[in-house]
PLY file of the C-alpha trace (Angstrom):
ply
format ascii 1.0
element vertex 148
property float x
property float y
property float z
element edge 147
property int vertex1
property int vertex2
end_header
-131.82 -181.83 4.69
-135.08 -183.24 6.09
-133.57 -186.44 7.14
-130.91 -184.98 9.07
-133.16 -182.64 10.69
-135.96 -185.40 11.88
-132.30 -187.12 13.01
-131.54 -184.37 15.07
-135.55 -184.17 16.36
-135.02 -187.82 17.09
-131.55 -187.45 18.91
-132.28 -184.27 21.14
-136.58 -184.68 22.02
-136.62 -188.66 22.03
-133.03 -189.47 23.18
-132.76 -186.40 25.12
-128.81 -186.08 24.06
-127.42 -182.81 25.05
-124.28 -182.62 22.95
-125.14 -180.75 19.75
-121.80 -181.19 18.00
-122.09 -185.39 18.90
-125.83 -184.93 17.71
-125.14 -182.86 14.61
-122.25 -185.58 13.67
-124.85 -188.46 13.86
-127.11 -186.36 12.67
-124.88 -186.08 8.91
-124.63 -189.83 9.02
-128.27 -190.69 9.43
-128.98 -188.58 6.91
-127.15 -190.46 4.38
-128.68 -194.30 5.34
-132.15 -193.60 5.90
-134.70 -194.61 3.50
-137.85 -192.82 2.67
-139.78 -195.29 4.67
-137.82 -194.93 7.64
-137.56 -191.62 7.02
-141.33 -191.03 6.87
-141.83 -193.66 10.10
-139.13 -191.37 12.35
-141.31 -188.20 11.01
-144.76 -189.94 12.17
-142.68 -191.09 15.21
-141.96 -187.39 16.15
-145.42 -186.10 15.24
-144.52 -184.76 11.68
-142.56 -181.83 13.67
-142.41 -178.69 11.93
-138.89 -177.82 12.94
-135.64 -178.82 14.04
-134.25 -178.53 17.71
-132.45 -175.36 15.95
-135.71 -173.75 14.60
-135.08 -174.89 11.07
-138.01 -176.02 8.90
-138.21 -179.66 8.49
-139.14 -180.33 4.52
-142.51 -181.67 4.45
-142.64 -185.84 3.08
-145.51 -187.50 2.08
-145.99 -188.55 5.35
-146.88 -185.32 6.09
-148.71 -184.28 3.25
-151.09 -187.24 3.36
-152.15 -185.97 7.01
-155.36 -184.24 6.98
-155.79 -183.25 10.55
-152.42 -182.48 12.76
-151.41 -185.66 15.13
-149.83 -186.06 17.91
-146.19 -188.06 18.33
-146.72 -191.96 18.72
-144.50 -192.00 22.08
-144.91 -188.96 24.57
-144.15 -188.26 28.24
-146.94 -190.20 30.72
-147.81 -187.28 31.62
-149.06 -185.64 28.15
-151.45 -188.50 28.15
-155.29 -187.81 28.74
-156.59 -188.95 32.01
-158.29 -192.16 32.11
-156.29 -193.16 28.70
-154.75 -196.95 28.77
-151.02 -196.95 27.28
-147.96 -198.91 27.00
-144.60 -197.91 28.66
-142.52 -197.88 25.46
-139.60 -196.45 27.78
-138.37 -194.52 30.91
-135.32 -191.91 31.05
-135.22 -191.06 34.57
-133.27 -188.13 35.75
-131.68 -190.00 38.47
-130.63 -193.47 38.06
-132.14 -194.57 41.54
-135.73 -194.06 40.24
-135.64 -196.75 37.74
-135.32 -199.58 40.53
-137.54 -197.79 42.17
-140.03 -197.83 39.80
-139.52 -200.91 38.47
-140.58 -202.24 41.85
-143.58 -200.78 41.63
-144.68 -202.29 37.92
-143.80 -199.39 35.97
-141.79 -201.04 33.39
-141.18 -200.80 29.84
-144.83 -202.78 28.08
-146.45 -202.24 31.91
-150.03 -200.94 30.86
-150.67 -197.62 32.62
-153.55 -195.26 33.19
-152.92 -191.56 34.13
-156.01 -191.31 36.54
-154.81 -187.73 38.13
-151.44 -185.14 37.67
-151.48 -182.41 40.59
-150.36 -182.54 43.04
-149.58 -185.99 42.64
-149.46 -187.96 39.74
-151.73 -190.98 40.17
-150.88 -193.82 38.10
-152.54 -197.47 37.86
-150.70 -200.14 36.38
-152.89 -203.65 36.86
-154.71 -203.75 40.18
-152.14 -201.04 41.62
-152.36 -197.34 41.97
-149.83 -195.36 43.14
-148.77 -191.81 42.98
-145.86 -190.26 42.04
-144.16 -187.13 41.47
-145.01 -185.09 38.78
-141.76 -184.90 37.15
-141.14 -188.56 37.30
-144.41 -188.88 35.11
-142.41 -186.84 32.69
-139.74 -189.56 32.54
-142.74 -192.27 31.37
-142.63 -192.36 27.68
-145.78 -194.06 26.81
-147.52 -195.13 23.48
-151.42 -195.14 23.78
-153.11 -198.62 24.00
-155.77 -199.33 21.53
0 1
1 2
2 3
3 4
4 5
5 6
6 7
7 8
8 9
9 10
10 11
11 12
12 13
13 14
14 15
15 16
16 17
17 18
18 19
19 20
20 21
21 22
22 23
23 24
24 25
25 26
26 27
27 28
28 29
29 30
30 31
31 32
32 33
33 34
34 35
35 36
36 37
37 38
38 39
39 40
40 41
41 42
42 43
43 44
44 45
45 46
46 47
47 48
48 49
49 50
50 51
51 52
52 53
53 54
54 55
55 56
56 57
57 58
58 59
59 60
60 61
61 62
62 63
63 64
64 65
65 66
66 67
67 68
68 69
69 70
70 71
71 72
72 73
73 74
74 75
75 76
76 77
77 78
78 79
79 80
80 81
81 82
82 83
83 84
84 85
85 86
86 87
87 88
88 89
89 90
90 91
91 92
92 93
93 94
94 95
95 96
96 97
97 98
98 99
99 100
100 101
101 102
102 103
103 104
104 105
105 106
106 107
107 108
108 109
109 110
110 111
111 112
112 113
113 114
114 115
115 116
116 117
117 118
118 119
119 120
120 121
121 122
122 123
123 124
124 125
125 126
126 127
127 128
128 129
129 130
130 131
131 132
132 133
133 134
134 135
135 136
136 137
137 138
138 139
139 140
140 141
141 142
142 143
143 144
144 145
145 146
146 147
């Protein structure tokens, strides 16, 4: 039960897929391949969530047990990020296919180091010597891991 539901967690927050029966399917299959390890490194992934995209309790692992304080996911939206943090673009789902040229003109690009530096009404993002700003939403569609 608790590796299908980090599956689903994994399919619908990460992966953003929208189809439940397609994630649900999947879902069944993962949960008869993954290992504890993996298991426990998709649960640390997610931030040990608490619940499935359905509202179901998740099982707690050892993972989870072992935590003492509550943490944060590994890889979360740019713009969840503290200001003045350095991370690494792990990836970017854009909601329009046109912004990821776009951006990747700019030097936003999966392992680009980035800094949020400001989020309203503009988010202001420097990547190397360049800062530029951007829409808010788009820094939604930065997945980034923090740097250090």
């Amino acid at each position: 039960m608790r590796r299908h539901r980090l599956a689903e967690a994994l399919f619908t927050m990460v992966l953003e897929v929208k189809d439940d029966a397609s994630v649900n399917r999947t879902a069944c299959v993962m949960e008869h391949v993954l290992d504890p390890g993996l298991t426990d490194s998709i649960c640390a992934f997610l931030g040990h969530p608490r619940q499935c995209p359905h509202g179901k309790p998740i099982p707690l692992g050892s993972c989870c047990r072992a935590l003492t304080t509550r943490i944060e996911p590994l890889v979360q939206p740019l713009d969840c990020l503290p200001l003045g943090r350095d991370a690494r673009i792990v990836y970017i789902a854009p909601r329009e296919a046109t912004r990821l040229v776009r951006l990747s003109h700019l030097g936003i690009v999966p392992g680009a180091v980035v800094q949020l530096q400001q989020i309203r009404p503009a988010a202001v993002i420097r990547v190397g010597e360049t800062t530029l700003a951007v829409e808010p939403e788009v820094a939604g569609e930065i997945y980034v891991r923090r740097a250090g």
